[in-house]
C-alpha positions as CSV (number, residue, x, y, z in Angstrom):
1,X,231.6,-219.1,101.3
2,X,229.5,-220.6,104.2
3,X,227.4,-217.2,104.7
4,X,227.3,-217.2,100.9
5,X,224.2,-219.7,101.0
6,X,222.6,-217.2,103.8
7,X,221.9,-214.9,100.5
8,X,221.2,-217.4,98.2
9,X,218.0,-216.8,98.6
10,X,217.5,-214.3,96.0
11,X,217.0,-217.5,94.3
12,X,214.1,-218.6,97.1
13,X,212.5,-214.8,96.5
14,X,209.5,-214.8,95.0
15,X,209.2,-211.8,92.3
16,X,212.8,-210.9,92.5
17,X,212.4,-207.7,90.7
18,X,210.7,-206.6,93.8
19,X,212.1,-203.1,95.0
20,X,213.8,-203.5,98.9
21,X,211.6,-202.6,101.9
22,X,213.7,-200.0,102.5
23,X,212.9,-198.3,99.6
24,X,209.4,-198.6,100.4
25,X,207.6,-195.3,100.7
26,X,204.0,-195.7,99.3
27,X,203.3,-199.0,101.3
28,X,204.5,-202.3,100.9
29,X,203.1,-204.5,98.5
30,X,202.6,-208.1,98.7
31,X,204.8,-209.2,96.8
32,X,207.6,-206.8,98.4
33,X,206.0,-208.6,101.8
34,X,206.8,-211.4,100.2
35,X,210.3,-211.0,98.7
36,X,211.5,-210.0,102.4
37,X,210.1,-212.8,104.9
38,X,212.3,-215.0,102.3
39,X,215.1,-212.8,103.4
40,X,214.6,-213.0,106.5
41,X,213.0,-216.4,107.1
42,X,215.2,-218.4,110.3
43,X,212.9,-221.6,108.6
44,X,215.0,-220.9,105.2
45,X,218.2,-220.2,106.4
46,X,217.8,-223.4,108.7
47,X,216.9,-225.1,105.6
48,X,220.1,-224.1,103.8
49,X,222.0,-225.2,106.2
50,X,220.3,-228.6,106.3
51,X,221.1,-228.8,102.4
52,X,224.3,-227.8,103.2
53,X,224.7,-230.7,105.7
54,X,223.3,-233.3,103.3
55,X,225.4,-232.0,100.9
56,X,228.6,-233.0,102.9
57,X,226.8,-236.2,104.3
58,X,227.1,-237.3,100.1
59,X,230.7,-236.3,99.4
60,X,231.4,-238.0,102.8
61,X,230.1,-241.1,101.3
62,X,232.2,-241.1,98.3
63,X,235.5,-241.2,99.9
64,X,237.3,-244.5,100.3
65,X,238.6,-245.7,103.5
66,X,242.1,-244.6,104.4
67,X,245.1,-246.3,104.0
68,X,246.9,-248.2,107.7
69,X,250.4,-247.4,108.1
70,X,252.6,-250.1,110.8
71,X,255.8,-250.7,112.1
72,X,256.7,-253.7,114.0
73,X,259.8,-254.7,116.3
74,X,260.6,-258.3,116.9
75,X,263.4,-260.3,118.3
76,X,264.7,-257.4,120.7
77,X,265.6,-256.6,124.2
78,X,265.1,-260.7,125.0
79,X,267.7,-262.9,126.6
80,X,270.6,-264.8,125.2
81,X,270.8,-264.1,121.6
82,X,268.2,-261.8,121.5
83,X,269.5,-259.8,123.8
84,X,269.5,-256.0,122.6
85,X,269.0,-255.2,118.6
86,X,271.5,-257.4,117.5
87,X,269.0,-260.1,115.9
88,X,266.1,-257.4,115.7
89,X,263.3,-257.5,113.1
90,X,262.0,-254.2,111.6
91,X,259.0,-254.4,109.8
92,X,257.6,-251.4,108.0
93,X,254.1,-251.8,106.0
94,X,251.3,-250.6,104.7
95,X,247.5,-252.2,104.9
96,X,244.6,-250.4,102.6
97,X,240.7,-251.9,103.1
98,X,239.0,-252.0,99.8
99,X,235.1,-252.1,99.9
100,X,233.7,-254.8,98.5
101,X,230.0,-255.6,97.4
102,X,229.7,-252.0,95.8
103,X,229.4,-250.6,99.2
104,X,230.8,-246.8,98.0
105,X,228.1,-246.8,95.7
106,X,225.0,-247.5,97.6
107,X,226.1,-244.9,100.5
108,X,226.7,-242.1,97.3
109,X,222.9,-243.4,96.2
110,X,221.6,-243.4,99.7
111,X,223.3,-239.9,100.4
112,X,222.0,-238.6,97.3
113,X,218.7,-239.5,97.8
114,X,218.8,-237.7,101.6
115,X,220.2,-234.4,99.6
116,X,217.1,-234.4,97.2
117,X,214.9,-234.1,100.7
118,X,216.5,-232.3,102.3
119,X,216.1,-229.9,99.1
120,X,212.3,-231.0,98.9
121,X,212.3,-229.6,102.7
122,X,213.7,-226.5,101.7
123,X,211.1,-225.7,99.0
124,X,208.7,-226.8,101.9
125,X,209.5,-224.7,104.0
126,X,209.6,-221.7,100.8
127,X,206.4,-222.4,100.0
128,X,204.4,-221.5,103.7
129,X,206.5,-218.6,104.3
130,X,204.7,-217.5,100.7
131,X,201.6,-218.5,102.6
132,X,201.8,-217.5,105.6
133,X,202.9,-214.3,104.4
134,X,199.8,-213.8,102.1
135,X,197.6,-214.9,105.1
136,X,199.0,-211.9,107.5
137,X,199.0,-209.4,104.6
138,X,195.1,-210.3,104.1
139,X,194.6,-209.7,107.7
140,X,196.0,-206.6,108.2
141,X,194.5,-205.0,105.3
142,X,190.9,-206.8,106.2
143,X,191.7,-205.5,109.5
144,X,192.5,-202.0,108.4
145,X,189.0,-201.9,106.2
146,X,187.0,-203.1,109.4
147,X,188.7,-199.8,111.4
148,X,188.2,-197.6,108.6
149,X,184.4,-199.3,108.6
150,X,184.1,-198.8,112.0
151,X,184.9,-194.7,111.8
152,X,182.8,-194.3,109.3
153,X,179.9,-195.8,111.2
154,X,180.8,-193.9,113.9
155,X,180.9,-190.4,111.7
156,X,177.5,-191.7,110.2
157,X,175.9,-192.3,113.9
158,X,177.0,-189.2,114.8
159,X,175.5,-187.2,111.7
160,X,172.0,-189.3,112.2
161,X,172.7,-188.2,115.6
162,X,172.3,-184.5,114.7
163,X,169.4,-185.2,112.8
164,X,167.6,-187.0,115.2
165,X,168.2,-184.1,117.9
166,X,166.8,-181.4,115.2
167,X,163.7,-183.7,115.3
168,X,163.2,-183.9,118.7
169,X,163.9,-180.2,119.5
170,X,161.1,-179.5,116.5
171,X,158.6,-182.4,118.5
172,X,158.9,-184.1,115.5
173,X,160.0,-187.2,117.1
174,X,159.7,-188.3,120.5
175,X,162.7,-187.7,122.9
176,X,163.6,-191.6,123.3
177,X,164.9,-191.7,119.8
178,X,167.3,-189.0,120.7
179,X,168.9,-191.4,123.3
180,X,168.7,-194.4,121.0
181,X,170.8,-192.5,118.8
182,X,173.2,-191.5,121.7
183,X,173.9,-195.1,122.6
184,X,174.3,-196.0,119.0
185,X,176.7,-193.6,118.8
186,X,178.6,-194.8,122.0
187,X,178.6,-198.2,120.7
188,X,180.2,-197.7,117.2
189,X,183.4,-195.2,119.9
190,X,183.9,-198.9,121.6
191,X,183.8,-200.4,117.6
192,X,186.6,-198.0,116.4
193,X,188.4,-198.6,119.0
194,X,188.0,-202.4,119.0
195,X,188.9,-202.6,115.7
196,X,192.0,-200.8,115.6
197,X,193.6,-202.6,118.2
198,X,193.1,-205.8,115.9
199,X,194.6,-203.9,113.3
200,X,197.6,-203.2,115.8
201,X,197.9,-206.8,116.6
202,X,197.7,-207.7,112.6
203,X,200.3,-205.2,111.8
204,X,202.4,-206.4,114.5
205,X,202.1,-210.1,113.4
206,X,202.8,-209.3,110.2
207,X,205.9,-207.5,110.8
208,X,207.0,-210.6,112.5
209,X,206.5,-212.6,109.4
210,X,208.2,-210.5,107.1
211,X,211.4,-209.8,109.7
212,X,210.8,-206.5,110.5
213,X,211.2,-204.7,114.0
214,X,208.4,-202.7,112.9
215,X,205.9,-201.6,109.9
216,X,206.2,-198.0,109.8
217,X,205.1,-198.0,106.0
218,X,201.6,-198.8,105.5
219,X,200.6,-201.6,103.6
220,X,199.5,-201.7,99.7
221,X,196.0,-202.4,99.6
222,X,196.6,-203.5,95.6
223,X,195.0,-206.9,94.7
224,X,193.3,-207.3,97.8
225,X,189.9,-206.4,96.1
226,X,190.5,-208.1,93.2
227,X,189.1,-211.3,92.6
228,X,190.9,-213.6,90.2
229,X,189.3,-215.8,87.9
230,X,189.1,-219.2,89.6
231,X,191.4,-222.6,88.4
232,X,190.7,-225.5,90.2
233,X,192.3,-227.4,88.5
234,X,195.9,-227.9,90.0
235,X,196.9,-231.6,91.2
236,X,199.7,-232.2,94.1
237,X,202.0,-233.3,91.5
238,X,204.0,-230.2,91.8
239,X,203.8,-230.2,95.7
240,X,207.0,-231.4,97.0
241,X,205.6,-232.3,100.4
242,X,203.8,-235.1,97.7
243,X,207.4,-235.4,96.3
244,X,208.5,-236.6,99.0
245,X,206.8,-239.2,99.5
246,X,208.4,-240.9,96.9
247,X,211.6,-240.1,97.6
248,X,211.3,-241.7,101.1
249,X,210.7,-244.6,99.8
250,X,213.6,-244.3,97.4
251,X,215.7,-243.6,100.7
252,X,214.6,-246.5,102.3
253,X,215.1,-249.0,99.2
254,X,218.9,-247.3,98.9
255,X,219.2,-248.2,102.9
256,X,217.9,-251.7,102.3
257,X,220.5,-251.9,99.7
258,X,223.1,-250.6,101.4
259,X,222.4,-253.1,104.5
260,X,222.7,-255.6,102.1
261,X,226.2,-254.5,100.7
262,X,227.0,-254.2,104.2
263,X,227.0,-258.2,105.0
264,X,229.5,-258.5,102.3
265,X,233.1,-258.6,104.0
266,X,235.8,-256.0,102.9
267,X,239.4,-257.1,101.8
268,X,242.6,-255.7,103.3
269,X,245.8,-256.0,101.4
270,X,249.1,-255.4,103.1
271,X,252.4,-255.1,101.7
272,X,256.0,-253.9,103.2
273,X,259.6,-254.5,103.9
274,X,261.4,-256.4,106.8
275,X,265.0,-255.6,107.7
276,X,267.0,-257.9,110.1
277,X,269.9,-256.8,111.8
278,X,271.8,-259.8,112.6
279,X,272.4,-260.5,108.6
280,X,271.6,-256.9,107.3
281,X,269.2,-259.0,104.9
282,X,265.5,-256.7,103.5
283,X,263.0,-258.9,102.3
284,X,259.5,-257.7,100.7
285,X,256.3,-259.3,102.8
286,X,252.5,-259.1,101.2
287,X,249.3,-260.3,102.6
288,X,246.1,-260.1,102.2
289,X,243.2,-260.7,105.0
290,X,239.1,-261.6,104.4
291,X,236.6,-261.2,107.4
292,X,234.9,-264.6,107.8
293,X,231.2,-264.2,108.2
294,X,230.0,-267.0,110.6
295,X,227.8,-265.1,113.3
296,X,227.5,-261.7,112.2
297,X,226.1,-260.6,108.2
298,X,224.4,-257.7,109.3
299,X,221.0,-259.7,109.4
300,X,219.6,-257.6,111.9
301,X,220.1,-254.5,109.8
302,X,218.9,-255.8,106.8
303,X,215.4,-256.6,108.5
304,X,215.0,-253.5,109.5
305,X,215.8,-251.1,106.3
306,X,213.1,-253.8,104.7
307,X,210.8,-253.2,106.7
308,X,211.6,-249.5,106.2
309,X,210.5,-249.9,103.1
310,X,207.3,-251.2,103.7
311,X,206.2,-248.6,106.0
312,X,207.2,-245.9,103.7
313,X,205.3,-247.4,101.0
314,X,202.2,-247.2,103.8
315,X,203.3,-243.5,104.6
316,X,202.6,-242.7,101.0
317,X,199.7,-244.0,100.8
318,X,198.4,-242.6,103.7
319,X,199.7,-239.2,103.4
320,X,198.6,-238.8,99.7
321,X,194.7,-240.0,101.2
322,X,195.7,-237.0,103.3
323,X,196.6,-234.5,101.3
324,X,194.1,-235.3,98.5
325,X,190.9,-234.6,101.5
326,X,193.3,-231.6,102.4
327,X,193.1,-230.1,98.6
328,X,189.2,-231.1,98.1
329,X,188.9,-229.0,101.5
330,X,190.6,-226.2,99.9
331,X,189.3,-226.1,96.5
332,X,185.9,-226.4,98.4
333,X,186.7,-223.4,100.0
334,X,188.1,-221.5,97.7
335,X,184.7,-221.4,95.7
336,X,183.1,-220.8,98.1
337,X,184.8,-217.9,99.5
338,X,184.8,-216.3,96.0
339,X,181.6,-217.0,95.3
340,X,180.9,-215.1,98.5
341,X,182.9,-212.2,97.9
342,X,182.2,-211.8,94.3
343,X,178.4,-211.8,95.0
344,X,178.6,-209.6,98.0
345,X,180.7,-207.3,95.9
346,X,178.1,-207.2,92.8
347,X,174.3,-206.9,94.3
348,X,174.1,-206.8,97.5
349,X,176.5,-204.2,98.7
350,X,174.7,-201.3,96.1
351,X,171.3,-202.8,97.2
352,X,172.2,-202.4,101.3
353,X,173.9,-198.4,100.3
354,X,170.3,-197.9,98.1
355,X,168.2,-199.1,100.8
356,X,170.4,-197.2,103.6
357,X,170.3,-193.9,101.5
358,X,166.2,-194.0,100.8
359,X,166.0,-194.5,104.3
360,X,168.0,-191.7,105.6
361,X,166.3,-189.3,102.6
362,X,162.7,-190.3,103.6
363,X,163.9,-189.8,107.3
364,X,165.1,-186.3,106.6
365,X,161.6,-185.9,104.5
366,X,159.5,-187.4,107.8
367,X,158.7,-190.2,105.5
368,X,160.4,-193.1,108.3
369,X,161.0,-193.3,111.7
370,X,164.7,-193.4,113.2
371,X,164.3,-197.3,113.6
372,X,163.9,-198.2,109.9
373,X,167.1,-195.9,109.0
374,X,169.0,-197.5,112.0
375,X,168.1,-201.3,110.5
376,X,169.3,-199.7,106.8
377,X,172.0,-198.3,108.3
378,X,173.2,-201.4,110.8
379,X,172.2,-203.6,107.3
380,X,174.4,-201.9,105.1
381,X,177.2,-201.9,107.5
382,X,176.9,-205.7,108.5
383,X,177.3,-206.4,104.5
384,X,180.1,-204.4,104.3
385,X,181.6,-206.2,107.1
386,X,180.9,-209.2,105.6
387,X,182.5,-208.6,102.3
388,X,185.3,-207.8,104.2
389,X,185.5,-210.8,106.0
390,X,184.9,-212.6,102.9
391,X,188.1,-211.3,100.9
392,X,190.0,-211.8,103.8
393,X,189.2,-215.6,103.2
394,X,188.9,-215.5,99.9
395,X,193.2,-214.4,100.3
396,X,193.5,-217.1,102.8
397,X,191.9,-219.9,101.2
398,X,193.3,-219.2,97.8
399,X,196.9,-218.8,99.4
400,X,196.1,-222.6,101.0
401,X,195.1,-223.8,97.5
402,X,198.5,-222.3,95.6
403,X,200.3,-223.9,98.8
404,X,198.9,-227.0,98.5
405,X,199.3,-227.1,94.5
406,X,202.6,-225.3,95.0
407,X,201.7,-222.6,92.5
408,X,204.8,-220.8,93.1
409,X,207.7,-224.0,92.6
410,X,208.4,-222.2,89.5
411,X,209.2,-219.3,90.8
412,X,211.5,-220.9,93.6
413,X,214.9,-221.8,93.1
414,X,216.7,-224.0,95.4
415,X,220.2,-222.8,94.6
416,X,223.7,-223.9,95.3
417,X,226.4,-226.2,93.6
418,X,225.4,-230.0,93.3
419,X,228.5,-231.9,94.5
């Protein structure tokens, strides 16, 4: 039953419908990312264990105290007449405490109120492994499309390369553009290879996300080029980092009110049956005792769980100042990120590849020299490089903004019986 919970969390898994990894064979997707870093997550299964424990911190608190069983000698193994058991006393009883001041209740309130974090924790914690794991699958595909960028400069260096040398060996160009090409060349071998070792690192942090020993699939490219229409309009309501706020306070005013139940003194009755053995008489006793407070009502404890309450009032209102800059930040960026990619994406890309590709034909024709088809060509790379920077920040910064407005909540479950 306890390892139960460990699974649970096809209830925390985004897109449950989600084939396994294992089953993988055309790349995994992000949402397949997704779905396994919530199966494998340490963070969640920590979690569930912390609702777990809240969970028997609250049916803890419900229980009443236990009953006091006592025996008693007297009158025994004395002098004279009370020598031996002859005149002994037994005395057989039983003593149950019963809270007073409603004490069982506030501890089931203030218990309860720890569970609902604890749960608010949980979907916390869901929530950036859903973000995280959107981050590191938009870098290793933005690092992928910079490798595959930098072979194809390096293909297109070497083919303007072979042009360039025709030229010179016609004297159609001087021999100093045939080195300039050289080194060109040269420079985009030390890109390709500077870029794919980023994508090796990417890859390998990814796999670390998503629980995996490693990525031997590759990864889905699918929605990473597409840019979804914008809504900015998300509060923090739903964000249950901003729920708990709230519920600290409630924690700390069901402290304060336990502190208070606390000062009120319990009541013990006791009830049993005495035997003497001089007479062979039984006789029923019953008593009943009351703590007096003179020195101690739990003063000290009170004035601290109020001011408990005061300072999570001024947490809240801190945090939410907080959060609100943090989601201004990220709405800020957001636009701005799409607006770059999108743009990028609709005129300036096909104007660099036009400019790049009348350049290389009036080259060919003897129409340019080698220096305005290298700008072209280093121009149209530099934008393509910059759109793929852009959609990788575009992923990030929208995966910030659905973290921050907890997009998702709906689609995670915290699961398990409510006891």
């Amino acid at each position: 039953m306890r390892y139960q919970s460990l699974f649970l969390y096809a209830g925390l898994i985004l897109f449950l419908a989600a084939p396994a990894y294992a089953e993988v064979t055309k790349g995994i997707t992000l949402e397949e990312a997704t779905s396994q870093a919530l199966r494998f997550s340490p963070k969640l299964k920590s979690g569930v264990e912390a609702v777990g424990a809240s969970k028997g911190d609250r049916r803890q608190s419900s229980l009443a105290p236990n009953p006091e069983l006592a025996f008693e000698a007297e009158n025994m193994l004395g002098t004279g007449t009370k020598s031996g058991f002859k005149e002994a006393e037994f005395t057989l009883g039983i003593a149950q405490p019963v809270e007073m001041g409603g004490k069982r209740g506030a501890r089931v309130k203030a218990a309860t109120h720890q569970l609902s974090i604890a749960q608010l924790d949980l979907q916390s914690v869901a929530l950036d492994v859903v973000r995280d794991t959107t981050a590191a699958w938009a870098e290793v595909i933005g690092t992928a499309e910079e490798a595959k960028l930098a072979e194809e400069q390096r293909k297109l260096a070497g083919d303007v390369l072979a042009s360039v040398r025709k030229r010179v060996e016609a004297a159609a160009e001087p021999a100093i553009q045939k080195s300039k090409a050289e080194v060109e060349v040269a420079s985009t071998k030390i890109a390709v290879q500077k870029a794919e070792r980023a994508h090796l690192a990417a890859l390998q942090h990814f796999a670390q996300v998503i629980g995996l020993d490693d990525l031997r699939p590759a990864v889905s490219t699918e929605g990473f080029f597409d840019l979804q229409q914008l809504d900015t309009t998300a509060t923090l309501e739903q964000n249950p980092d901003f729920k708990k706020l709230e519920a600290g306070i409630q924690l700390a005013s069901a402290n304060l009110a336990l502190e208070k139940t606390n000062a009120v003194p319990d009541v013990t009755f006791e009830v049993g049956v005495r035997n003497s053995r001089d007479t062979d008489d039984q006789s029923f006793l019953a008593g009943v005792s009351v703590p007096f407070p003179v020195f101690n009502r739990n003063q000290g404890a009170i004035m601290r769980a109020g001011h408990e309450v005061t300072k999570a009032n001024h947490d809240k209102v801190a945090s939410v100042n907080d959060m609100q800059i943090a989601l201004v930040r990220a709405q800020n960026n957001l636009e701005t990120t799409y607006a770059e990619a999108a743009s990028l994406k609709k005129s300036v890309l096909s104007s660099a590849e036009k400019a790049f590709r009348q350049a290389r034909e009036g080259y060919q024709a003897g129409k340019f020299s080698y220096l305005e088809v290298l700008d072209a060509q280093r121009t149209l790379f530099d934008v393509k490089a910059q759109r793929i920077a852009a959609l990788k920040e575009y992923h990030a910064a929208k995966a910030e903004y659905e973290r921050l407005t907890a997009k998702h909540i709906g689609l995670i479950e915290v699961q398990g019986e409510k006891k």
